[in-house]
N, C-alpha and C positions, 0 to 999 in steps of 0.2 A: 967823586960823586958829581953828578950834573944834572941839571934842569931837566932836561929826560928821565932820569933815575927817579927823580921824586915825582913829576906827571902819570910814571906808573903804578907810582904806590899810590896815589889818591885820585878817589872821584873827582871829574871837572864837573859833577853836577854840584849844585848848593849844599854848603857844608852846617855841618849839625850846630855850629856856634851860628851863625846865618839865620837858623829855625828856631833858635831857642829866643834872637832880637825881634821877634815878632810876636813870640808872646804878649798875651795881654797883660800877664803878671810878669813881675820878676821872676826867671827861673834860680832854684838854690845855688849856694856856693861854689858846690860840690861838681853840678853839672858846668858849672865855669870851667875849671880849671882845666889847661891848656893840653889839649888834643895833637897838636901839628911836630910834635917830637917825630925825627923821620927815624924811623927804624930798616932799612932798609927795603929792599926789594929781591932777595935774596931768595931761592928756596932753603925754607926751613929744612934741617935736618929730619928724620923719619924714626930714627933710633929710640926715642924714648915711646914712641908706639908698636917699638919694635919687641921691646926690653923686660925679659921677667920681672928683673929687679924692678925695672917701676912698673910693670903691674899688677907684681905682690904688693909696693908701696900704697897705691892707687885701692888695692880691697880692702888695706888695713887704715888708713888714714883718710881716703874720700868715701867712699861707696857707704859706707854706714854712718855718714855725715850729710847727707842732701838727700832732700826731696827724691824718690821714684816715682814715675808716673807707671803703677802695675796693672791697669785696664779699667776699660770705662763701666760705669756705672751700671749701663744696660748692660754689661756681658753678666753680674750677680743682680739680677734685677727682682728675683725672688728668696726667699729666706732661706736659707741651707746651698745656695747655688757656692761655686767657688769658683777660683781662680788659681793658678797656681805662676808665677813669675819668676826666673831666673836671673838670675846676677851675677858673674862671676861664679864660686865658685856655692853660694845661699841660694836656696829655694825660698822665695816668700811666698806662703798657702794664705790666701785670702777668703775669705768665709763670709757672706752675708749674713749676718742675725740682726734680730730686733732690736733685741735690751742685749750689749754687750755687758751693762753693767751690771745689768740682773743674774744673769748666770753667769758670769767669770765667778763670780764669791762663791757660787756652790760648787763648782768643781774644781776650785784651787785654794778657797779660804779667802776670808776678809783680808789678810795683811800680804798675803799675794799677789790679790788680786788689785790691789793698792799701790802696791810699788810695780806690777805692770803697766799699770794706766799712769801712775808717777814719773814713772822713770823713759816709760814710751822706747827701751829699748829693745832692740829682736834675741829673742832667744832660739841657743840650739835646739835640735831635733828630739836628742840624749833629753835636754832638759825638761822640754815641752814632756816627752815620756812620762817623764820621773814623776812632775807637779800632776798629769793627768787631763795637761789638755788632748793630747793625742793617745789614741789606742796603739799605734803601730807605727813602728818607724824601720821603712827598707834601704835598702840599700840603691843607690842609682841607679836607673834604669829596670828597676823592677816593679816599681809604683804600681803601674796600668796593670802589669798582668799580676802582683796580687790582690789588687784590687778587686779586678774582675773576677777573681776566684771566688772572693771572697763575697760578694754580690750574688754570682751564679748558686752558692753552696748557702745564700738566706732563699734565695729564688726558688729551690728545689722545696723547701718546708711549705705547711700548710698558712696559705695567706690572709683566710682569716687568722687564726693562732696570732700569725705576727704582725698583725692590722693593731688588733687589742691590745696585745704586748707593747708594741710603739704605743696605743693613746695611755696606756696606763702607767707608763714611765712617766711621759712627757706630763701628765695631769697630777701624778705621785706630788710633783714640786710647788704645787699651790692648794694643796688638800690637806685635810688633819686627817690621821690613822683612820678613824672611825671611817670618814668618808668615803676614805680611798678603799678600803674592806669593804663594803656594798658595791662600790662601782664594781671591785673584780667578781664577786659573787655574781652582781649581774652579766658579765661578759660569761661566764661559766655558764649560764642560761643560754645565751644566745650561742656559744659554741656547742652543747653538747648535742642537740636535733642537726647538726650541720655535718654536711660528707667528709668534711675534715674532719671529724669527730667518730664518724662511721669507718674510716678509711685507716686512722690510727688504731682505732680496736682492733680490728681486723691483723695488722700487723705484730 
């Protein structure tokens, strides 16, 4: 090794110990400790970016250990908007709601829903199934087109019908029996003078 070797492994600009003696404060311990170990100047090998084995390693022992940054805030900027982000070999479905806390307990249980927010770790697709956070779980690359089937095949129904449907669900979970009974009586008013209402007779 020689005096060249090492001018190309480091900047001739001012060095980070340089920046830190100018501080107003004392900087910590931590950020002391000695930088100028020469590690060569060598090219790194390529192999372990190359390497199943570490990047089976790498999904089972980093990737569900650090921070994702899975998209910005305006891309779910309204409630129900989503997101969907891939990793290796995980989908993370991201979902904007208001009260995540308020409805996780009614569709998976108090002590479920407790040790999701506790534990803050990702579950599978199978599992999400099972507890009922999810209706449906396809296979790779099937997503979009049954999705869309499935969108197109609400889209063909009468839209009143499922206008009321949706607010009478969504309204079910803050009402008592009694209430929520009046409210659907009265959509059943407002549906039956309507051409969806004429249109379905008819059929």
């Amino acid at each position: 090794m020689d005096k060249s070797d090492k001018r190309l492994a480091r900047s001739e600009a001012i060095s980070y110990q340089a920046l830190l003696d100018r501080e107003s404060r004392p900087a910590p311990a931590a950020l002391r400790a000695s930088t100028e170990t020469y590690l060569g100047s060598q090219p790194l090998s390529v192999d372990r970016y190359l390497s199943r084995e570490v990047h089976e390693l790498e999904k089972r022992k980093l990737w569900p250990r650090v921070w994702q940054a899975v998209c910005r805030e305006t891309e779910i900027a309204k409630r129900g908007d989503f997101y969907v982000h891939d990793i290796a070999s995980c989908s993370i479905f991201v979902v904007r709601t208001e009260q995540g806390t308020y409805y996780l307990p009614r569709i998976v249980g108090e002590a479920k829903a407790l040790e999701l927010f506790y534990s803050a770790q990702p579950i599978s697709a199978a599992e999400a199934l099972d507890i009922g956070m999810v209706n449906q779980v396809f296979a790779d690359g099937e997503f979009m087109e049954r999705t869309m089937a499935f969108a197109q095949s609400i889209s063909r129904r009468a839209p009143l019908a499922m206008t009321l449907v949706k607010r009478a669900v969504k309204q079910s979970l803050s009402m008592d029996l009694n209430t929520h009974l009046d409210m659907v009586s009265s959509h059943m008013l407002i549906t039956r003078p309507s051409e969806d209402h004429a249109e379905a007779i008819k059929a």
